[in-house]
N, CA, C and O of each residue as an XYZ file, in Angstrom:
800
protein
N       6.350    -13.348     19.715
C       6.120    -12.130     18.939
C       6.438    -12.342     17.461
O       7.290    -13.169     17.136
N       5.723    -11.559     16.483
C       6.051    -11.705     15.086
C       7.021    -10.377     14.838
O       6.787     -9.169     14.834
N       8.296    -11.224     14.619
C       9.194    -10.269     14.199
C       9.014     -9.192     13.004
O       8.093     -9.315     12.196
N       9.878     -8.206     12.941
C       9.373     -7.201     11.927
C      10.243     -8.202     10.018
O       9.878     -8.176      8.842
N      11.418     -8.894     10.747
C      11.627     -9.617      9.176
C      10.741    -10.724      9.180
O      11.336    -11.722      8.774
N       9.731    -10.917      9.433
C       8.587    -12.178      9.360
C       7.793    -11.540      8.612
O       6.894    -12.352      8.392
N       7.539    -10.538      8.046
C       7.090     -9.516      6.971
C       7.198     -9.373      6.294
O       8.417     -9.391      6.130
N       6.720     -9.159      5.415
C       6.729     -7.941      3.913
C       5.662     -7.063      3.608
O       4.454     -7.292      3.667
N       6.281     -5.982      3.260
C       5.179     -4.874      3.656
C       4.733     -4.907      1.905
O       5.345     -5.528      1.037
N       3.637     -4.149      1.729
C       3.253     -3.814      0.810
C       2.240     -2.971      0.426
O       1.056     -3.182      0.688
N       2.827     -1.629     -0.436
C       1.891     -0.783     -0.460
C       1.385     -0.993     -1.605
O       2.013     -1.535     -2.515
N      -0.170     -0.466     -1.724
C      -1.294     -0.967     -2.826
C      -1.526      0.403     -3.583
O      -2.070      1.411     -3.132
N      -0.894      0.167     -5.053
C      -1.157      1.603     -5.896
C      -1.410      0.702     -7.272
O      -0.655      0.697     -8.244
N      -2.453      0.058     -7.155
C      -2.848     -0.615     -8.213
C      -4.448     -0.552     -8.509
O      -5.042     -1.511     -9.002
N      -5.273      1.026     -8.061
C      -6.264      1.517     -8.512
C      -6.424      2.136     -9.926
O      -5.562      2.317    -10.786
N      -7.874      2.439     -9.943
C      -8.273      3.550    -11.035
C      -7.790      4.731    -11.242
O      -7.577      5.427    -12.235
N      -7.654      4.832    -10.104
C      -7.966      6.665     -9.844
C      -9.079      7.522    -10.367
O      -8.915      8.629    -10.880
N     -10.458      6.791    -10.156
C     -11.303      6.842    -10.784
C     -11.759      7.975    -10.208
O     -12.418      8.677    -10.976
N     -11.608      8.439     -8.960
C     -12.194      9.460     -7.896
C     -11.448     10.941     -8.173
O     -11.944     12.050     -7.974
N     -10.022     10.610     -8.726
C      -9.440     11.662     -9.091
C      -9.531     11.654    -10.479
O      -8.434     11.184    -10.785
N     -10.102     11.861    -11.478
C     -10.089     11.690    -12.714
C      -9.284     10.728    -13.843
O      -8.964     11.072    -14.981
N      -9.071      9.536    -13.253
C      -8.347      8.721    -13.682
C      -6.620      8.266    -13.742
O      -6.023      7.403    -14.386
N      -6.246      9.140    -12.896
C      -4.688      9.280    -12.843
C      -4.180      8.126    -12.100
O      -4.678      7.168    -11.508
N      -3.066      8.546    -12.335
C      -2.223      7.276    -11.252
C      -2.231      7.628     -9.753
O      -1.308      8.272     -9.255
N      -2.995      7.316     -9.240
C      -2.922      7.758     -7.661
C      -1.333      8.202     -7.239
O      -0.800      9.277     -6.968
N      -0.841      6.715     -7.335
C       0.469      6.777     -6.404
C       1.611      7.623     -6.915
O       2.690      7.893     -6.386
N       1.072      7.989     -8.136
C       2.339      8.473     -8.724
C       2.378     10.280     -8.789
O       3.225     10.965     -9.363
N       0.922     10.852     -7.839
C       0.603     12.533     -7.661
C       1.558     12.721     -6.740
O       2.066     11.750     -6.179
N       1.981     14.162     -6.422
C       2.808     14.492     -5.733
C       2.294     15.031     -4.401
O       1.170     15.520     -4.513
N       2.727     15.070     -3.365
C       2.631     15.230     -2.154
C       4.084     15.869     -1.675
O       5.092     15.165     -1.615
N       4.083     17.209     -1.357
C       5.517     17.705     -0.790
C       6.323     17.278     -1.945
O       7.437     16.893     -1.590
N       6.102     17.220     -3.302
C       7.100     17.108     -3.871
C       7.534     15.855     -4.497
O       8.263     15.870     -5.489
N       6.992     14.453     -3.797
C       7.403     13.523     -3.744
C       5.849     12.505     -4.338
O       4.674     12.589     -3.981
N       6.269     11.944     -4.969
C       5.016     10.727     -5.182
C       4.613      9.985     -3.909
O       5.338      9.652     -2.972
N       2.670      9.708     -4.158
C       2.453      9.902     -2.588
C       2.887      8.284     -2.362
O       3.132      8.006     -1.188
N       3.029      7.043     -3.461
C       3.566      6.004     -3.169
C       4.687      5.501     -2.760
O       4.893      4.450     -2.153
N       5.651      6.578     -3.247
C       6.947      6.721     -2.191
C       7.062      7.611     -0.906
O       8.187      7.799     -0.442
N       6.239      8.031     -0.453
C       5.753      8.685      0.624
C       5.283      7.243      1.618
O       5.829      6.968      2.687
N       4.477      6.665      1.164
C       3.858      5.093      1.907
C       5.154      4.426      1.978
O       5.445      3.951      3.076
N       5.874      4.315      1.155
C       6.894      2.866      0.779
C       7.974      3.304      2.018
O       8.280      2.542      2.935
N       8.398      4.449      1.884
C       8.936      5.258      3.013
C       8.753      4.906      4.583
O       9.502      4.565      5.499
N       7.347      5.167      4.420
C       7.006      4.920      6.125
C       6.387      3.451      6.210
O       5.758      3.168      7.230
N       6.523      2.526      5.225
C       6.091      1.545      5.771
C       7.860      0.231      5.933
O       8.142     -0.739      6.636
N       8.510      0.951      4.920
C      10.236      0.222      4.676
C      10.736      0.007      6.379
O      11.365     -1.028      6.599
N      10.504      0.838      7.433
C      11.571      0.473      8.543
C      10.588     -0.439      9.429
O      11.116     -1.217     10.223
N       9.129     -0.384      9.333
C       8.440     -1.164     10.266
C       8.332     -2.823      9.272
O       7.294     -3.466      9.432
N       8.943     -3.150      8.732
C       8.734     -4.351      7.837
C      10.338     -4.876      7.185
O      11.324     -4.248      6.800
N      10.016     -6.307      7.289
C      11.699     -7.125      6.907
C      12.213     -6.864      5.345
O      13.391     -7.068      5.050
N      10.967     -6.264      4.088
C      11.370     -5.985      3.188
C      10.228     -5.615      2.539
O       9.322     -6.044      3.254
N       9.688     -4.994      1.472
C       8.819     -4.184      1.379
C       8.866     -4.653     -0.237
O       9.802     -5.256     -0.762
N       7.363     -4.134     -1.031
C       7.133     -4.259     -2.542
C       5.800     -3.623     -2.595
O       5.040     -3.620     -1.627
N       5.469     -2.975     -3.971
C       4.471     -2.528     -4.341
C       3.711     -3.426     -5.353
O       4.131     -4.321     -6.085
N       1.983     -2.721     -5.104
C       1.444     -3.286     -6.372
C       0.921     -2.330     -7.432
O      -0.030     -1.635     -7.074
N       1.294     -2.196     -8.464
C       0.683     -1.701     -9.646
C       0.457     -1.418    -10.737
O       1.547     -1.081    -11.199
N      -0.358     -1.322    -11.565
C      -0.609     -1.875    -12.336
C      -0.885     -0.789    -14.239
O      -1.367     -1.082    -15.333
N      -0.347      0.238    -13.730
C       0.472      1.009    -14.956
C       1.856      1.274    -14.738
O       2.607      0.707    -13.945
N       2.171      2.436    -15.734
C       3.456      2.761    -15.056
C       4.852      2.013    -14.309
O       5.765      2.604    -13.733
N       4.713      0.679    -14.496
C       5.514      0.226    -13.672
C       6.812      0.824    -13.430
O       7.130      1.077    -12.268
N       7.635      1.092    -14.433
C       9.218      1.751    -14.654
C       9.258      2.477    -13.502
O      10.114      2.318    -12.632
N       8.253      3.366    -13.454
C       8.293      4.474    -12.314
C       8.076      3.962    -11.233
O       8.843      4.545    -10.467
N       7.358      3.035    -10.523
C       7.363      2.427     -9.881
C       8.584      1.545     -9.282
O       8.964      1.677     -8.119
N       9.064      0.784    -10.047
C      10.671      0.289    -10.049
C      11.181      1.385     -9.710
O      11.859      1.259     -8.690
N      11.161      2.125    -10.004
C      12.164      3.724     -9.449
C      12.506      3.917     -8.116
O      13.297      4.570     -7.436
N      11.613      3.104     -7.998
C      11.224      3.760     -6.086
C      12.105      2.420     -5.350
O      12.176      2.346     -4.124
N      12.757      1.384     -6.256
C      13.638      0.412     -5.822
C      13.122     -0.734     -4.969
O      13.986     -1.510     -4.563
N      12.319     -0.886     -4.753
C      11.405     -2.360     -4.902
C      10.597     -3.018     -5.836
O      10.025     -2.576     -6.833
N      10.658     -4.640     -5.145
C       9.862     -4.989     -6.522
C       8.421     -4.470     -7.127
O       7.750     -3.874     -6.284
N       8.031     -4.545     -7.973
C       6.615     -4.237     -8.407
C       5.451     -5.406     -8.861
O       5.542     -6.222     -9.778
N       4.874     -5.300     -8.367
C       3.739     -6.621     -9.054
C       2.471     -6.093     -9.005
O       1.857     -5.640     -8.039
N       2.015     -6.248    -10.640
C       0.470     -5.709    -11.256
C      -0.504     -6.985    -10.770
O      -0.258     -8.187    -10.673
N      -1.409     -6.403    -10.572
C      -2.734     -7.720    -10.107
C      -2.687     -9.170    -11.483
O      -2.522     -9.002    -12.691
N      -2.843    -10.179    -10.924
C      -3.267    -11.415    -11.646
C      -4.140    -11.698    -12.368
O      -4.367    -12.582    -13.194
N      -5.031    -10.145    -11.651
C      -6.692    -10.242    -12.090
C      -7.034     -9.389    -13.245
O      -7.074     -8.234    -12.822
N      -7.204     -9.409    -14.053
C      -7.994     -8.177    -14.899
C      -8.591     -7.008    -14.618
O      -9.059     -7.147    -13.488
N      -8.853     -5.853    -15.048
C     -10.340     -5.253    -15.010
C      -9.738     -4.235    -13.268
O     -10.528     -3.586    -12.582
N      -8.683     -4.344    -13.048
C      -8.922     -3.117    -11.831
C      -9.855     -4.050    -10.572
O     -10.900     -3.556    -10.149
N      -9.355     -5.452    -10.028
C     -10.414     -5.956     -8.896
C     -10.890     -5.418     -8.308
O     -12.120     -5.435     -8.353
N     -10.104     -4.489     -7.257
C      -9.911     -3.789     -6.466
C      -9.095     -4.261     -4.790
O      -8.605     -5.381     -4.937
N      -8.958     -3.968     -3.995
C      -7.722     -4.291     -2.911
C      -7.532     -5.900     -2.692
O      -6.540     -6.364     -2.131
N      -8.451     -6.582     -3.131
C      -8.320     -8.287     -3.159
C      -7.283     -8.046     -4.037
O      -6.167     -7.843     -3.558
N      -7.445     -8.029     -5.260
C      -6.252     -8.373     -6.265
C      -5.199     -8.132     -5.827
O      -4.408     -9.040     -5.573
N      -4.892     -6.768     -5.612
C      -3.781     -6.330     -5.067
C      -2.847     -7.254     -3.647
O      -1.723     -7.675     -3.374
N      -4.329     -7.164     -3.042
C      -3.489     -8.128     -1.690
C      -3.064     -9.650     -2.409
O      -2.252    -10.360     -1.816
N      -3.561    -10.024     -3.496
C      -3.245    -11.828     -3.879
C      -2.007    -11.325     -4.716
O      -1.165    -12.221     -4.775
N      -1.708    -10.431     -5.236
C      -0.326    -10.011     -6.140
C       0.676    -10.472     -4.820
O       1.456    -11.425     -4.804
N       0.403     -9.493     -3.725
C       1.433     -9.527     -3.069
C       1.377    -10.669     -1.980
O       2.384    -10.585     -1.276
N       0.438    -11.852     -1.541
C       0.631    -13.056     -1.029
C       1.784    -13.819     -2.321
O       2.940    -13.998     -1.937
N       1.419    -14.254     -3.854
C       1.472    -14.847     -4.066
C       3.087    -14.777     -4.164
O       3.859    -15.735     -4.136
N       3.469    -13.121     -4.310
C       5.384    -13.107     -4.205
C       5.689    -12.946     -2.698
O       6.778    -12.500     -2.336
N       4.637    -13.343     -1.736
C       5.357    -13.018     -0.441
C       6.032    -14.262      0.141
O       5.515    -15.375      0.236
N       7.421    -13.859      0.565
C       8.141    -15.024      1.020
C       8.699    -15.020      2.571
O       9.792    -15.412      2.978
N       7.633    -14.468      3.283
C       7.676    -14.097      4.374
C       6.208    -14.905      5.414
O       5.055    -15.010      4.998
N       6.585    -15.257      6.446
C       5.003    -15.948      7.019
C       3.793    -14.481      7.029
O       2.582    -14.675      7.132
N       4.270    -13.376      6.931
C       3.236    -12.458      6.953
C       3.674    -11.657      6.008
O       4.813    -11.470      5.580
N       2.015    -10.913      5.546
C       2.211     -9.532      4.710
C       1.411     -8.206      5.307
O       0.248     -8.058      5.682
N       2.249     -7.542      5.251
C       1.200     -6.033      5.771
C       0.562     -5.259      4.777
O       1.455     -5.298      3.932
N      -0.169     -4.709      4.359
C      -0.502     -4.336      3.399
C      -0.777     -2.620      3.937
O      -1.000     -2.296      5.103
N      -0.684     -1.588      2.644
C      -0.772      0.119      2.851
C      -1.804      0.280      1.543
O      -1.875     -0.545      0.632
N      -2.519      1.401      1.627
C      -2.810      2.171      0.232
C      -1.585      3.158     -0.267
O      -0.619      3.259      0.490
N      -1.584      3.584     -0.989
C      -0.600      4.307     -1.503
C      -1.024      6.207     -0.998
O      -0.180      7.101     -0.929
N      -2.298      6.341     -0.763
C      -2.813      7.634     -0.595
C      -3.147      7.954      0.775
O      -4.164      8.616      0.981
N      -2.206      7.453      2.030
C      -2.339      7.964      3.079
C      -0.916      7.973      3.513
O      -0.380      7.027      4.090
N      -0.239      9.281      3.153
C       1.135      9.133      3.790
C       1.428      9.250      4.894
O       2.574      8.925      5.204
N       0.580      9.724      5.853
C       1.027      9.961      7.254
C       0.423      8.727      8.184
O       0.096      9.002      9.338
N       0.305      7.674      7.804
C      -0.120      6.485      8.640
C       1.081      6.343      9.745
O       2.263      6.670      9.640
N       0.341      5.711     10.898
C       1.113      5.606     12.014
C       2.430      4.236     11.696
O       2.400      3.137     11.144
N       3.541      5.100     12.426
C       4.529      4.857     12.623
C       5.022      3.262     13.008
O       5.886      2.515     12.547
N       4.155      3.162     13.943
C       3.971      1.499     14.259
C       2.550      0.935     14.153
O       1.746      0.430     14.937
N       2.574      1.157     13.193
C       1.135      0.304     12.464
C       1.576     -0.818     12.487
O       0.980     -1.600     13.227
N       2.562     -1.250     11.842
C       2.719     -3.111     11.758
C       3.031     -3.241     12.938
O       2.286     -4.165     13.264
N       3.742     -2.916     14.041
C       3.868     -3.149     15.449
C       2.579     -3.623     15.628
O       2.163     -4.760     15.405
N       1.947     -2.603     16.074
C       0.667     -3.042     16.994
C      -0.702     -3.768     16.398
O      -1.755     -3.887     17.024
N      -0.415     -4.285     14.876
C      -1.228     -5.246     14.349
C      -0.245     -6.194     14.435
O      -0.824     -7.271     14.582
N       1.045     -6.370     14.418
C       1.834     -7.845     14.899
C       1.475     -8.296     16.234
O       1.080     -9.433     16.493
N       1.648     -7.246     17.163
C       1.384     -7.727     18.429
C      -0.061     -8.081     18.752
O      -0.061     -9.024     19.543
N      -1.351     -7.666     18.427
C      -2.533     -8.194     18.198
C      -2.492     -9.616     17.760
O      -2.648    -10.666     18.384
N      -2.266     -9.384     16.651
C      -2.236    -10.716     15.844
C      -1.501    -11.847     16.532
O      -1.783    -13.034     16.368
N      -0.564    -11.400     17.293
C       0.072    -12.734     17.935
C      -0.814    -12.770     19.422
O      -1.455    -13.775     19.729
N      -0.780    -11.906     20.043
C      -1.795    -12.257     21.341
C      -2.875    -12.676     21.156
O      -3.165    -13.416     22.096
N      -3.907    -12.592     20.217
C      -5.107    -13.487     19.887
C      -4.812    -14.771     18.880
O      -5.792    -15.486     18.667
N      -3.982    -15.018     18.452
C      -3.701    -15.916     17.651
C      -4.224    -16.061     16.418
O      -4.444    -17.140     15.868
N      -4.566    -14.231     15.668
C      -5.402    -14.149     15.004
C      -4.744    -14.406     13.353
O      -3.741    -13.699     13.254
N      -4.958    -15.064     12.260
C      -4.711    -14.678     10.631
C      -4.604    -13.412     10.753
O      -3.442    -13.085     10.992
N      -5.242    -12.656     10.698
C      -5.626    -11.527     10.213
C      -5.541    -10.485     11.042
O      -5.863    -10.921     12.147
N      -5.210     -9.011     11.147
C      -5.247     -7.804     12.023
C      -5.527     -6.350     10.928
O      -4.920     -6.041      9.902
N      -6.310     -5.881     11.399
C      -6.545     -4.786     10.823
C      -6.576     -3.280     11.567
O      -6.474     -3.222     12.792
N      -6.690     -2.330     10.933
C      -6.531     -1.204     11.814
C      -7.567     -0.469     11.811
O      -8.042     -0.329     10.684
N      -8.304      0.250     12.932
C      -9.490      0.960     13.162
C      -9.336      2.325     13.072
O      -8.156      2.663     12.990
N     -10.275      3.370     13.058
C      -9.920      4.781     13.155
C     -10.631      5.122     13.708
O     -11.563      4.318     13.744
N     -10.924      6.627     14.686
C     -12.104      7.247     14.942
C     -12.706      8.046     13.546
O     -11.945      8.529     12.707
N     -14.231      8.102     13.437
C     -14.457      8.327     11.903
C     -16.296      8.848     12.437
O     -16.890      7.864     12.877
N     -16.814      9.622     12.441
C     -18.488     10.030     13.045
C     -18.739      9.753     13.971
O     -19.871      9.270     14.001
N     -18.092      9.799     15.210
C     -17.637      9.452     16.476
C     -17.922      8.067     17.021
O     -18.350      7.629     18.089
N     -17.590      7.637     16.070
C     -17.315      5.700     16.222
C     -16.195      5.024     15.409
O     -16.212      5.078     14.179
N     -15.196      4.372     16.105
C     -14.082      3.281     15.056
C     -14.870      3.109     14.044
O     -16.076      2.880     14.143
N     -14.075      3.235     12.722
C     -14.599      2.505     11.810
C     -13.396      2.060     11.175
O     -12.465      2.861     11.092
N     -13.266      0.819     10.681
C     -12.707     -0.702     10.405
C     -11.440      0.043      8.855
O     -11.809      0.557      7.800
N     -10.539     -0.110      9.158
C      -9.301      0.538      7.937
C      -8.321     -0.223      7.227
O      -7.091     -0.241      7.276
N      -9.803     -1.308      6.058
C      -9.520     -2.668      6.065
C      -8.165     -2.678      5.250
O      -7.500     -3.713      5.207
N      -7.811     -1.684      4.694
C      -6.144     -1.788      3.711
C      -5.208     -1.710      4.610
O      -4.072     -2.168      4.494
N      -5.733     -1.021      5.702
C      -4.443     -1.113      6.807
C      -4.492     -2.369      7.713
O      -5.121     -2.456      8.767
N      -3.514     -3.600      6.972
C      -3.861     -5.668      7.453
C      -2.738     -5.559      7.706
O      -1.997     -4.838      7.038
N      -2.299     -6.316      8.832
C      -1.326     -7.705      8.745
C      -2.408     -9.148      8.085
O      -3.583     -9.309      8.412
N      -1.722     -9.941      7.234
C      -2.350    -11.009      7.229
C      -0.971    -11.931      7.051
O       0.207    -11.589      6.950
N      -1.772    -13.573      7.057
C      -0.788    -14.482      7.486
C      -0.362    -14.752      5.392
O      -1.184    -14.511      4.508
N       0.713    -15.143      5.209
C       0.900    -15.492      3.516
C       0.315    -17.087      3.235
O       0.210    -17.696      2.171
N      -0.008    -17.487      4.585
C      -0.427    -19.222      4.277
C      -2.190    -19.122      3.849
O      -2.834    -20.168      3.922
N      -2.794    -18.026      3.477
C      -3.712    -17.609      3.407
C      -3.734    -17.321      1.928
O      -4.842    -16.874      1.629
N      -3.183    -17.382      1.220
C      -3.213    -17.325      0.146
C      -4.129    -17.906     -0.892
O      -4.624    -17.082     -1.662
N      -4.487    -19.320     -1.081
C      -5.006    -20.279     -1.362
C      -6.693    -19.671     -0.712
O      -7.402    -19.120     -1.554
N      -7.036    -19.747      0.177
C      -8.216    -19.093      0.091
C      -8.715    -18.092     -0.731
O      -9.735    -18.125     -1.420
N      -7.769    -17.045     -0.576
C      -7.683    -15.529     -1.535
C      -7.684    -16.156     -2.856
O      -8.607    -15.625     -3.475
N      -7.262    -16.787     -3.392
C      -7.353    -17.198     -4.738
C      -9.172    -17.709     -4.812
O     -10.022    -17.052     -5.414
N      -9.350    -18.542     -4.324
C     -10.658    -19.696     -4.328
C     -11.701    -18.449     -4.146
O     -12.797    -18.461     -4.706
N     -11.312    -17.493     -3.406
C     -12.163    -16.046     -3.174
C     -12.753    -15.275     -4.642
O     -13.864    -15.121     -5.148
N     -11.470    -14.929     -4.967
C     -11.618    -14.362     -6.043
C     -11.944    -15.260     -7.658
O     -12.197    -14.806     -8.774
N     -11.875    -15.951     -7.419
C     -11.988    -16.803     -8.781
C     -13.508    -17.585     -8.431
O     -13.753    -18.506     -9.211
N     -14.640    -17.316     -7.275
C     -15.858    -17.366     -7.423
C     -16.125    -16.183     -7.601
O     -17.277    -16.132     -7.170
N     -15.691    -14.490     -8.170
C     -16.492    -13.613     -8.612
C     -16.406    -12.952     -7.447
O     -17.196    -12.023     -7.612
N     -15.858    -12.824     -6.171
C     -16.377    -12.256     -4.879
C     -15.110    -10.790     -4.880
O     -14.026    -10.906     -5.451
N     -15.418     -9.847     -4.340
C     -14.723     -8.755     -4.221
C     -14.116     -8.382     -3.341
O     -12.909     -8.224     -3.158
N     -15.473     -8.140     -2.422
C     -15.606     -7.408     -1.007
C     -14.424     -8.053     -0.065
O     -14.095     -9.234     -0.180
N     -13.800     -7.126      0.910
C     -13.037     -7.306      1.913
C     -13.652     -8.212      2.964
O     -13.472     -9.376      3.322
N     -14.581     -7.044      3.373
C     -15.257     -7.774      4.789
C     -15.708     -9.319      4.412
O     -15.464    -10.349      5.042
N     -16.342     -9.173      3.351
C     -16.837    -11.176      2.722
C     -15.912    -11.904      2.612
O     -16.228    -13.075      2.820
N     -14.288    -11.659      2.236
C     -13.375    -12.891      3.188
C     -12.757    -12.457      4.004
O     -11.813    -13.247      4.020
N     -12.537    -11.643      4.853
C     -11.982    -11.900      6.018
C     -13.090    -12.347      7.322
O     -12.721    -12.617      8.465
N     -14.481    -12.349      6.847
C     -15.366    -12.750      7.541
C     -15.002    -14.328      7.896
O     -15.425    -14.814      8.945
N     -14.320    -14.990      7.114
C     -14.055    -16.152      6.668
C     -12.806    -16.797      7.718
O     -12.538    -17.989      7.866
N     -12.116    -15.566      8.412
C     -10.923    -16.220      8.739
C     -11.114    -15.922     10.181
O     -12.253    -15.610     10.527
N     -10.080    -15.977     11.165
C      -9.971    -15.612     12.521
C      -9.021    -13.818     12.478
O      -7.816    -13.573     12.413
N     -10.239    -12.884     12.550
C      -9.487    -11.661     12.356
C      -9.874    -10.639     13.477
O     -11.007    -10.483     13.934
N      -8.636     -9.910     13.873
C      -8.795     -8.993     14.997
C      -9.036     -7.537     14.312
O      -8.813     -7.217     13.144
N      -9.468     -6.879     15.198
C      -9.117     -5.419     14.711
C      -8.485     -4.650     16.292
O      -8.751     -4.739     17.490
N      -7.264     -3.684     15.190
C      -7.151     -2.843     16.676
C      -7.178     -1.358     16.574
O      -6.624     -0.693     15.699
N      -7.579     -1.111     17.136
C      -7.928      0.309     17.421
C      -7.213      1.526     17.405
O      -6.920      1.737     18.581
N      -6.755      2.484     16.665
C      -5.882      3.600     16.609
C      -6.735      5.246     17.409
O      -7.909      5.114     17.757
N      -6.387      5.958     17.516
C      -6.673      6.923     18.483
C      -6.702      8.648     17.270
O      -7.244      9.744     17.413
N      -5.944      8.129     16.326
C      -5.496      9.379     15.696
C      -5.886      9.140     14.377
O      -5.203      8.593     13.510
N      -7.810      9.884     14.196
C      -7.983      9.914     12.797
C      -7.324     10.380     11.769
O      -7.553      9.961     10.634
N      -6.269     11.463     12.066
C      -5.726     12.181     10.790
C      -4.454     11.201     10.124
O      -4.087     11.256      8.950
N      -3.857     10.247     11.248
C      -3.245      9.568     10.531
C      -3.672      8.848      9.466
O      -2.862      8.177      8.827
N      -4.943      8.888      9.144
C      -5.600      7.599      8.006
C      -5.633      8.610      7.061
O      -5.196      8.341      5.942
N      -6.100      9.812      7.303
C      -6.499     11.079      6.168
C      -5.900     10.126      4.461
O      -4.751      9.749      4.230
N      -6.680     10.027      3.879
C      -6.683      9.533      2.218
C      -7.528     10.434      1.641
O      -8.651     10.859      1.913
N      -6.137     10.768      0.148
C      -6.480     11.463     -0.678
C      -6.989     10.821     -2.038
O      -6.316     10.521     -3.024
N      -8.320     10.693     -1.837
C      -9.292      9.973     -2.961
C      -9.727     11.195     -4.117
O      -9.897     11.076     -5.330
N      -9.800     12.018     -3.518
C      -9.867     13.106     -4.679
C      -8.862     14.362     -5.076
O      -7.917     14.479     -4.295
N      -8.904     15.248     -6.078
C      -7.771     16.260     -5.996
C      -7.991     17.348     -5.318
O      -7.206     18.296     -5.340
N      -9.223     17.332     -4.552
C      -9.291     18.061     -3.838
C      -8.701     17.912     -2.256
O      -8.258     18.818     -1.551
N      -8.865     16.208     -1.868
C      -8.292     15.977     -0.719
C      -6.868     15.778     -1.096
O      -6.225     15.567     -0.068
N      -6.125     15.759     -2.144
C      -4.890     15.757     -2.364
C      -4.377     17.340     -2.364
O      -3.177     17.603     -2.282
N      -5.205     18.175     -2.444
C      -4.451     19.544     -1.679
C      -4.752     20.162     -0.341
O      -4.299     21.166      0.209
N      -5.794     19.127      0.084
C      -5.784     19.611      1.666
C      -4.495     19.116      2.131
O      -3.747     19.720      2.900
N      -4.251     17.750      1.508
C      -2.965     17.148      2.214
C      -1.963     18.063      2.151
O      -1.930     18.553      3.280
N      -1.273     18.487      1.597
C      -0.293     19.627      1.222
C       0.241     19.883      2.639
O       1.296     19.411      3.063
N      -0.800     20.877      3.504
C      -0.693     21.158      4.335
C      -0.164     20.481      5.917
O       0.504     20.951      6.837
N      -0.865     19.097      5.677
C      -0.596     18.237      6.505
C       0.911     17.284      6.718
O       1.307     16.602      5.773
N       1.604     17.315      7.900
C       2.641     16.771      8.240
C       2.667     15.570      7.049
O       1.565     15.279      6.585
N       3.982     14.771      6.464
C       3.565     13.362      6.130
C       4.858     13.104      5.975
O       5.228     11.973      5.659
């Protein structure tokens, strides 16, 4: 089994916020609380030590008492960058990776992508949702392996973006979750006040 300190978690608040009018995603409030310390929260007890990525604001970020690391990359990559920030400080054989805008993600998310990942012998585990009454693939929600790194670099430094185009590349599972509302992401300010309402 892959232990939970064989980890480092890491939540990803190193967007535009282009969907919400340019703000700092991670840093809107939810119940009061920034929704990136809302993630850092629920992802700190399922993981051996935890760090964020992003890429304004840092101070505030530091606030939240882990380390912080802005992308390598220029220009806003998008979740590649973010995930190579946090391979390249990960000192753990695995990294889990979060968005910053879904606070109510399941509880043992890294559980049951560790345990995947070790019963298939897979790099890679990702998490599924029900979504138009079919799973659909919830590629920020990874375990991946940190010896993977070196690809992710060679990835991004030919120009390539897309998720699915390298993990197509590796040996990757997906597993299946049951409870769409746990994924619920607030991409706009409008889905950031439906959340309000919702447990997180």
């Amino acid at each position: 089994m892959i232990a939970p300190e064989d980890i480092t978690g890491l939540v990803l608040a190193g967007g535009r916020g282009s969907r919400m009018g340019g703000v700092d995603k991670g840093l809107q409030l939810h119940q009061g609380m920034p929704l990136a310390l809302h993630a850092l929260l629920r992802l700190a007890p399922q993981v051996g030590q935890a760090m964020i990525n992003a890429n304004r604001n840092l101070s505030a970020y530091e606030s939240m008492g882990v380390p912080v690391w802005p992308d390598g990359i220029a220009d806003y990559a998008g979740p590649l960058a973010g995930w190579l920030a946090g391979l390249e400080h990960c000192e753990t054989p695995w990294l889990a990776t979060v968005p910053c805008d879904t606070p109510g993600f399941p509880a043992d998310l890294v559980a049951r992508l560790a345990a995947a990942a070790d019963a298939a012998g897979a790099e890679i585990a990702m998490a599924s949702a029900p979504e138009g009454g079919a799973q659909r693939t919830q590629p920020v929600f990874c375990l991946l392996q940190s010896s993977l790194v070196e690809s992710l670099v060679g990835f991004l430094n030919a120009g390539e973006r897309k998720i699915d185009r390298w993990t197509a590349r590796h040996h990757c599972v997906t597993v299946p979750f049951d409870d769409a509302q746990a994924f619920f992401n607030a991409n706009t300010l409008a889905e950031l006040q439906s959340l309000q309402g919702r447990p997180g």
